[in-house]
HTML snippet that shows the backbone in 3Dmol.js (N, CA, C, O; Angstrom):
<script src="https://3Dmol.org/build/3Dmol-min.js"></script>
<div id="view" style="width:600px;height:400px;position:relative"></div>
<script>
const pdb = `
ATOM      1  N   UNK A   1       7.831 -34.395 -11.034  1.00  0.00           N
ATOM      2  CA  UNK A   1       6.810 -33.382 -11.216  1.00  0.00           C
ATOM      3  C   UNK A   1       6.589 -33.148 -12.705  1.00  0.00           C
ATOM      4  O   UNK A   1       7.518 -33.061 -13.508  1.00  0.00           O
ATOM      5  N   UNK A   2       5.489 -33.066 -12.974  1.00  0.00           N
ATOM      6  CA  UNK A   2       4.937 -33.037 -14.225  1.00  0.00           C
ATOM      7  C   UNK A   2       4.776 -31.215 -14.757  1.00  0.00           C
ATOM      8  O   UNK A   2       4.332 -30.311 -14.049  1.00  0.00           O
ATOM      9  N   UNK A   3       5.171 -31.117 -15.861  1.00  0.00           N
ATOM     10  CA  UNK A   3       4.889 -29.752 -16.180  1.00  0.00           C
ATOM     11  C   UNK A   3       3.767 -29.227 -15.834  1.00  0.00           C
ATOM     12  O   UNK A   3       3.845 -28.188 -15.179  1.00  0.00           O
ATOM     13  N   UNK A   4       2.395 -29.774 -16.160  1.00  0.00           N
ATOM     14  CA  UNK A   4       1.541 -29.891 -15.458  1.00  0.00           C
ATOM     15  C   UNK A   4       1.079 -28.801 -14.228  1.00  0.00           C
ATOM     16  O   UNK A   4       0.505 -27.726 -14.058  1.00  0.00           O
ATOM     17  N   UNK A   5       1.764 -29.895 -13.507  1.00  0.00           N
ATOM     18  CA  UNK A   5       1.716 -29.437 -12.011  1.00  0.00           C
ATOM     19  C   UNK A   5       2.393 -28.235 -11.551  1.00  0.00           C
ATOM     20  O   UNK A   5       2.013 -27.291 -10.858  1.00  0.00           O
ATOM     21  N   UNK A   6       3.505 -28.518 -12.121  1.00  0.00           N
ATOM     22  CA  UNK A   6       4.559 -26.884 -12.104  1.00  0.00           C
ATOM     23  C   UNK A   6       3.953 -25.909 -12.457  1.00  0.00           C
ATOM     24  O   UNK A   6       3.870 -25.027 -11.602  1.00  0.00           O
ATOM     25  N   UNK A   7       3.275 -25.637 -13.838  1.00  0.00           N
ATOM     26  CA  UNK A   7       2.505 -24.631 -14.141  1.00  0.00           C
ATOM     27  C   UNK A   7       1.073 -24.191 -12.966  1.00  0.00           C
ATOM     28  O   UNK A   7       0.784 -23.065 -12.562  1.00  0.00           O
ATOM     29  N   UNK A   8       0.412 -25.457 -12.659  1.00  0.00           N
ATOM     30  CA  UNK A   8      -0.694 -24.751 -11.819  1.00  0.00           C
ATOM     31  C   UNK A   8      -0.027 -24.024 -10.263  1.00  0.00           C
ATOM     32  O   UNK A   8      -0.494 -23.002  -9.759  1.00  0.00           O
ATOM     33  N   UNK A   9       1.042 -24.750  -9.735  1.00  0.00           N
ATOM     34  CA  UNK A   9       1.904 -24.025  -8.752  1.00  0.00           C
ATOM     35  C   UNK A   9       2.155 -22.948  -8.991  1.00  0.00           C
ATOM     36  O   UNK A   9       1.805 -22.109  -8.161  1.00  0.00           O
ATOM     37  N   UNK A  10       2.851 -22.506 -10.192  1.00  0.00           N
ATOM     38  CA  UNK A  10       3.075 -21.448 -10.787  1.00  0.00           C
ATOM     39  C   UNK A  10       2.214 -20.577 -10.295  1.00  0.00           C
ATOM     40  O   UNK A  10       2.472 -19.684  -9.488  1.00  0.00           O
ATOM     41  N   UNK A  11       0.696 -20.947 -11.006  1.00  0.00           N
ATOM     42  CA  UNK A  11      -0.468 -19.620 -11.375  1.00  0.00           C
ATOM     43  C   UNK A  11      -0.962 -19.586  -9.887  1.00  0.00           C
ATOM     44  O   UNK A  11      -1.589 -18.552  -9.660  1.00  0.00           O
ATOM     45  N   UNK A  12      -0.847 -20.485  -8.736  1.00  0.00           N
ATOM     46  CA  UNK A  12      -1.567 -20.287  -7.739  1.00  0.00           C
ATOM     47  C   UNK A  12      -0.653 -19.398  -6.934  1.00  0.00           C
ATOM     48  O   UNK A  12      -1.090 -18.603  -6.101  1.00  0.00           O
ATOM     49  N   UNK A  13       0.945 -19.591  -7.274  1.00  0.00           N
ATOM     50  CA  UNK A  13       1.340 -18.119  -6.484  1.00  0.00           C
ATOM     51  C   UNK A  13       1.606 -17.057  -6.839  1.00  0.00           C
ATOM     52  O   UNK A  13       2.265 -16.172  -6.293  1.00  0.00           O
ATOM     53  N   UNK A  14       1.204 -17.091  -7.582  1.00  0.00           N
ATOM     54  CA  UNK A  14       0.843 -15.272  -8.347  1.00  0.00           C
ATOM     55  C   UNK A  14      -0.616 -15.175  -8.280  1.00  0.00           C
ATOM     56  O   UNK A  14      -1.008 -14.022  -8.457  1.00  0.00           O
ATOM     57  N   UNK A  15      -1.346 -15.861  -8.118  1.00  0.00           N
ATOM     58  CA  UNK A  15      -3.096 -15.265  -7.673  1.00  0.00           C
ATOM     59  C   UNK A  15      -2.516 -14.731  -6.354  1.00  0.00           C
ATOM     60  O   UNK A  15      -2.410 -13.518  -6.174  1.00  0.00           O
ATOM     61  N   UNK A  16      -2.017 -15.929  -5.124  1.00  0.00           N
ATOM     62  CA  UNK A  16      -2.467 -15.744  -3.737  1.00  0.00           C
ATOM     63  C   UNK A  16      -1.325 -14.384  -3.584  1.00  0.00           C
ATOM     64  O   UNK A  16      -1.361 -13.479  -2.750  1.00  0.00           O
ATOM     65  N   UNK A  17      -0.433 -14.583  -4.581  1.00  0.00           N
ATOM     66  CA  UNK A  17       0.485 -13.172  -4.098  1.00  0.00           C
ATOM     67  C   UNK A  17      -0.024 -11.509  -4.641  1.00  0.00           C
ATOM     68  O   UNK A  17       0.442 -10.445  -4.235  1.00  0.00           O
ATOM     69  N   UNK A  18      -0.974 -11.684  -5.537  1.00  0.00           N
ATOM     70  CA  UNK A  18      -1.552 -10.204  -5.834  1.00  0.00           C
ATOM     71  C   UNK A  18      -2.952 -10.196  -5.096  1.00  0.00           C
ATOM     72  O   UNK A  18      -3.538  -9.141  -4.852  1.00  0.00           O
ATOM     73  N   UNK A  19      -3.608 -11.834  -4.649  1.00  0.00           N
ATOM     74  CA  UNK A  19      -4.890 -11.362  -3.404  1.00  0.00           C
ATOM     75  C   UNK A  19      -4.301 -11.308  -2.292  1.00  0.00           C
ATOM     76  O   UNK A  19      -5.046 -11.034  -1.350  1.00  0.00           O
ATOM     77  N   UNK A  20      -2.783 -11.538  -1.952  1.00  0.00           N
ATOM     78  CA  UNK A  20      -2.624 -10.585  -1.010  1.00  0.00           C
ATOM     79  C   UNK A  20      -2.369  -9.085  -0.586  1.00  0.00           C
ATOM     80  O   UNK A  20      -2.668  -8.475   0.440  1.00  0.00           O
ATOM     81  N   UNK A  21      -1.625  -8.656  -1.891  1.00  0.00           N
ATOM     82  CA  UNK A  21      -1.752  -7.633  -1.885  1.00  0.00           C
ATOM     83  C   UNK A  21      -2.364  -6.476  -2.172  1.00  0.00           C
ATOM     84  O   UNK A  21      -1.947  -5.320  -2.259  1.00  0.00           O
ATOM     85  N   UNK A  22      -3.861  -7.174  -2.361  1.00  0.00           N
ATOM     86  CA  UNK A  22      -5.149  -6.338  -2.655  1.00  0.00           C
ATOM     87  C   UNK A  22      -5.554  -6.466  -0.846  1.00  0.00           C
ATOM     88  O   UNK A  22      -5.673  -5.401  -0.240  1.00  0.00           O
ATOM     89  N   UNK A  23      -5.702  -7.494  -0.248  1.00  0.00           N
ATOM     90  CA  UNK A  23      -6.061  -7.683   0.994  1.00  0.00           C
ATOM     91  C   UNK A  23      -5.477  -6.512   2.087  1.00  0.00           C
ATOM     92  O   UNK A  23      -6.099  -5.809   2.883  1.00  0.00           O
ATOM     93  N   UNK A  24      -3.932  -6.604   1.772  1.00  0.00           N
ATOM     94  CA  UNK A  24      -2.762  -5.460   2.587  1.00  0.00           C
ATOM     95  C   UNK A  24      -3.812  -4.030   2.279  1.00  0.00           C
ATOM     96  O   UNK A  24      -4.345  -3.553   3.281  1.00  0.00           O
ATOM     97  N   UNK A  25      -4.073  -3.433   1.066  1.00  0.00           N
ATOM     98  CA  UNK A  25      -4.239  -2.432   0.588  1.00  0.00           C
ATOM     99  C   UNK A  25      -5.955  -1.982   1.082  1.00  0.00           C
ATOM    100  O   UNK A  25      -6.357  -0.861   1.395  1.00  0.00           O
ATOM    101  N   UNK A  26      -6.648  -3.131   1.023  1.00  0.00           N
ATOM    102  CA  UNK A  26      -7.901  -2.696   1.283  1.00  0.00           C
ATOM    103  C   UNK A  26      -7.963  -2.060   3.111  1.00  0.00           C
ATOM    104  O   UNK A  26      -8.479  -1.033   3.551  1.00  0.00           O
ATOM    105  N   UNK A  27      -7.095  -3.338   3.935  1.00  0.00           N
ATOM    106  CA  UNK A  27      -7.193  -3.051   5.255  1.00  0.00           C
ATOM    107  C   UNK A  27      -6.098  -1.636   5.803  1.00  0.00           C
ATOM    108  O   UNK A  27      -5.995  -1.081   6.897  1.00  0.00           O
ATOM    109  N   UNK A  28      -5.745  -1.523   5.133  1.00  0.00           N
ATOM    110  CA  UNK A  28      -4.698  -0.342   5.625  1.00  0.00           C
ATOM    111  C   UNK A  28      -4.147   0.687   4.256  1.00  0.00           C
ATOM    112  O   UNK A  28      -3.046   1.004   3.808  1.00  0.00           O
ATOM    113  N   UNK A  29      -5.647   1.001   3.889  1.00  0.00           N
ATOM    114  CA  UNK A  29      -5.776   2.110   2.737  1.00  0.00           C
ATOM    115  C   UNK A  29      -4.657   3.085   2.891  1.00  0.00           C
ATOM    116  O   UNK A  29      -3.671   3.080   2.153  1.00  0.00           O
ATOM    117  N   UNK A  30      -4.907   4.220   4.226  1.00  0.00           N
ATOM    118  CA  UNK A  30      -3.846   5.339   4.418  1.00  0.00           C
ATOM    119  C   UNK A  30      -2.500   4.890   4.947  1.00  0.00           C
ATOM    120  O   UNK A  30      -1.889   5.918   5.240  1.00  0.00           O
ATOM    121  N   UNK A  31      -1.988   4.152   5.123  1.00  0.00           N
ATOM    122  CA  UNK A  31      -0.673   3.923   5.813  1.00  0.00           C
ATOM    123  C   UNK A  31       0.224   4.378   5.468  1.00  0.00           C
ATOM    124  O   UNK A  31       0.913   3.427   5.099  1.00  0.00           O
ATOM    125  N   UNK A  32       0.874   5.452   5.278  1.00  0.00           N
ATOM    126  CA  UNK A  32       1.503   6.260   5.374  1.00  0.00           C
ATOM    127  C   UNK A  32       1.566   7.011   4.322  1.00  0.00           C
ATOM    128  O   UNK A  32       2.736   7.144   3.960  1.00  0.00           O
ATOM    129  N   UNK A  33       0.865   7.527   3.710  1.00  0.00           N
ATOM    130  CA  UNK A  33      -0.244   8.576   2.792  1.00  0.00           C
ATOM    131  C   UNK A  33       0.099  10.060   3.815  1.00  0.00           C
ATOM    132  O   UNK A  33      -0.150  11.104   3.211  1.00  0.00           O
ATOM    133  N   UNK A  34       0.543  10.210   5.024  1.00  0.00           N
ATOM    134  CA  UNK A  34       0.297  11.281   5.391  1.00  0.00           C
ATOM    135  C   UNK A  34       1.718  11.772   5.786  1.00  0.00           C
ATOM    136  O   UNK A  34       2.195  12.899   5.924  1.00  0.00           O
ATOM    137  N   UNK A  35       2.211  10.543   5.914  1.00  0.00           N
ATOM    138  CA  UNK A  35       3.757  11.050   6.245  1.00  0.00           C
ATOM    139  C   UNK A  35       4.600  11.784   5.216  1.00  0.00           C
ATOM    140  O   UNK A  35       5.579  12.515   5.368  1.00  0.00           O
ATOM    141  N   UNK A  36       3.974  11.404   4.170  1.00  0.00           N
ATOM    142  CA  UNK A  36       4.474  11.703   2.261  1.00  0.00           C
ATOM    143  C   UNK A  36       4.087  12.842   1.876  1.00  0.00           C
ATOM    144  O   UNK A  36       4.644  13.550   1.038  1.00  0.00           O
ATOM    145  N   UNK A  37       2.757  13.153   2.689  1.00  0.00           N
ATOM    146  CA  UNK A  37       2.370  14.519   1.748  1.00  0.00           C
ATOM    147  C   UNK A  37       2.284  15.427   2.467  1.00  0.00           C
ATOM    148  O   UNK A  37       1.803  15.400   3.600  1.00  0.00           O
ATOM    149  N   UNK A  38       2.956  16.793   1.641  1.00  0.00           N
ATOM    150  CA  UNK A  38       3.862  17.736   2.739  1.00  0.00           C
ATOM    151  C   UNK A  38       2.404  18.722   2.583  1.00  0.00           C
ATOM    152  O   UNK A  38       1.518  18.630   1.734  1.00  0.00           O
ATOM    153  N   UNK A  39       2.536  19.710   3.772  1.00  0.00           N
ATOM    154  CA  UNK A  39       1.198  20.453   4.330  1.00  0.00           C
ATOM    155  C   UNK A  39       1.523  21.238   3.046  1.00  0.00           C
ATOM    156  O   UNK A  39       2.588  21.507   2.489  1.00  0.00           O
ATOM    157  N   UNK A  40      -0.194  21.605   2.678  1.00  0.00           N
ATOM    158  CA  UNK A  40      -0.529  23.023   1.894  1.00  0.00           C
ATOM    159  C   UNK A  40      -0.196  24.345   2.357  1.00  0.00           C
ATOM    160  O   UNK A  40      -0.861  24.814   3.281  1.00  0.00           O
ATOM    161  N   UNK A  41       0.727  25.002   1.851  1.00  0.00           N
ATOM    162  CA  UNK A  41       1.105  25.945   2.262  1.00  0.00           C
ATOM    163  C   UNK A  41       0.330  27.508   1.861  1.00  0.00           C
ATOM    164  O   UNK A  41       0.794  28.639   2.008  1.00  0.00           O
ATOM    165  N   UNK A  42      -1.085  27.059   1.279  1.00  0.00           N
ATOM    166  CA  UNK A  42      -1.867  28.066   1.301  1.00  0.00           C
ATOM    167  C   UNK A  42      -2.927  28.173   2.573  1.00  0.00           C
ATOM    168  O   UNK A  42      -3.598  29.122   2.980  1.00  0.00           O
ATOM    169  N   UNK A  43      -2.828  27.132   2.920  1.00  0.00           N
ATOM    170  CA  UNK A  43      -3.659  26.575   4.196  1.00  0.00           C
ATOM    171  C   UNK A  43      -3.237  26.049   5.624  1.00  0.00           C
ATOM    172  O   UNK A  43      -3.973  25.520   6.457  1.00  0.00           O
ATOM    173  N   UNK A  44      -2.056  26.279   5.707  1.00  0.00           N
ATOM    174  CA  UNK A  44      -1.444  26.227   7.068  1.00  0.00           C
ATOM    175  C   UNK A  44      -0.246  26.645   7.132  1.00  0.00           C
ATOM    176  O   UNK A  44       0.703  26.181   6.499  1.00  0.00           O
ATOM    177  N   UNK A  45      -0.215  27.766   8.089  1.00  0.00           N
ATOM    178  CA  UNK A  45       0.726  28.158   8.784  1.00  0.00           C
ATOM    179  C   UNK A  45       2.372  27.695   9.082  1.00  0.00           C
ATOM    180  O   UNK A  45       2.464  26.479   9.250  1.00  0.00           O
ATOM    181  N   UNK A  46       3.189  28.160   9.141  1.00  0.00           N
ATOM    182  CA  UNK A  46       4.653  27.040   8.863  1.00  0.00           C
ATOM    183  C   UNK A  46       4.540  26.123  10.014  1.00  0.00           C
ATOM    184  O   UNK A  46       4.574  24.903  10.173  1.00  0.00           O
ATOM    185  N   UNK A  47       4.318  27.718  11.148  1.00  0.00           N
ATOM    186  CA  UNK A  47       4.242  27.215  12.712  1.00  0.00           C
ATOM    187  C   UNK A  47       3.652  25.960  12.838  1.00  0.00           C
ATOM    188  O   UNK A  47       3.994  25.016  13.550  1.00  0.00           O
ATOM    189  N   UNK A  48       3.041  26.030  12.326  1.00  0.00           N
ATOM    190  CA  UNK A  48       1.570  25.116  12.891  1.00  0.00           C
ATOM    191  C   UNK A  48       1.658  23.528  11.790  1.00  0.00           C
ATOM    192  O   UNK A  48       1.020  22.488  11.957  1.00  0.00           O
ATOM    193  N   UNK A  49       2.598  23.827  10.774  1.00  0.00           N
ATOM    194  CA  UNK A  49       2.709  22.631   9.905  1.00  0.00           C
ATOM    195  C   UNK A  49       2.906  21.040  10.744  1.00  0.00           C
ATOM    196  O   UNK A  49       2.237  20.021  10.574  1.00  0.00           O
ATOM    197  N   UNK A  50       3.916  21.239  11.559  1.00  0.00           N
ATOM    198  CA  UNK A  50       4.496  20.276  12.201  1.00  0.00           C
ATOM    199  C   UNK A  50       3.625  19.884  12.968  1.00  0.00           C
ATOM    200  O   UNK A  50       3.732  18.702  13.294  1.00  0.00           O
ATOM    201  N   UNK A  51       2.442  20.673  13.558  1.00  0.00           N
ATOM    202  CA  UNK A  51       1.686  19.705  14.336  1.00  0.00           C
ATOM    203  C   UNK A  51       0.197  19.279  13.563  1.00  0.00           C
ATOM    204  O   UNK A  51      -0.716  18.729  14.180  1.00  0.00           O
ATOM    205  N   UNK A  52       0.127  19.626  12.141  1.00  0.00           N
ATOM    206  CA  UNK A  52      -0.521  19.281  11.075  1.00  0.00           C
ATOM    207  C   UNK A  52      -0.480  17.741  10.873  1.00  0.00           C
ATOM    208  O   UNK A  52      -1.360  16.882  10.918  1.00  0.00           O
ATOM    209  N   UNK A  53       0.657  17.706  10.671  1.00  0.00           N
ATOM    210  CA  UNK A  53       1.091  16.367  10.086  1.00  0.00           C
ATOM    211  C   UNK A  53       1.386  15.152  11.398  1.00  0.00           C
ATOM    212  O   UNK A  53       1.548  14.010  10.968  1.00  0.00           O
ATOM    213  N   UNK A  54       1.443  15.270  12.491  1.00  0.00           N
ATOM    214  CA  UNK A  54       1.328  13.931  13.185  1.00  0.00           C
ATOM    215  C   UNK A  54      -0.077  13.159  13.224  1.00  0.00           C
ATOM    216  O   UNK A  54      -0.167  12.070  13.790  1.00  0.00           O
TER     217      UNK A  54
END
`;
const viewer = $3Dmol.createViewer("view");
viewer.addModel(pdb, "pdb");
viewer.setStyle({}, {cartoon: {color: "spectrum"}});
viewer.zoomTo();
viewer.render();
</script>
């Protein structure tokens, strides 16, 4: 194998590995965005938090 070649191997899996992970991100924007962010506690109730967030 020619340096060459090693290098374009190189650059093609770091393209296909950050267009994949633009691909992951576009199709499943919120994925778990909601589990992370804890209820506003000016705007809901404690009671009522827990069934806020499912």
């Amino acid at each position: 194998m020619t340096s060459r070649t090693l290098m374009v191997g190189v650059i093609c899996v770091v393209v296909g590995s950050i267009l994949s992970i633009l691909v992951v991100q576009y199709y499943s924007p919120n994925e778990g965005s909601n589990s992370t962010t804890p209820p506003d506690p000016l705007v809901v109730a404690p009671e009522n938090a827990a069934e806020q967030t499912k």
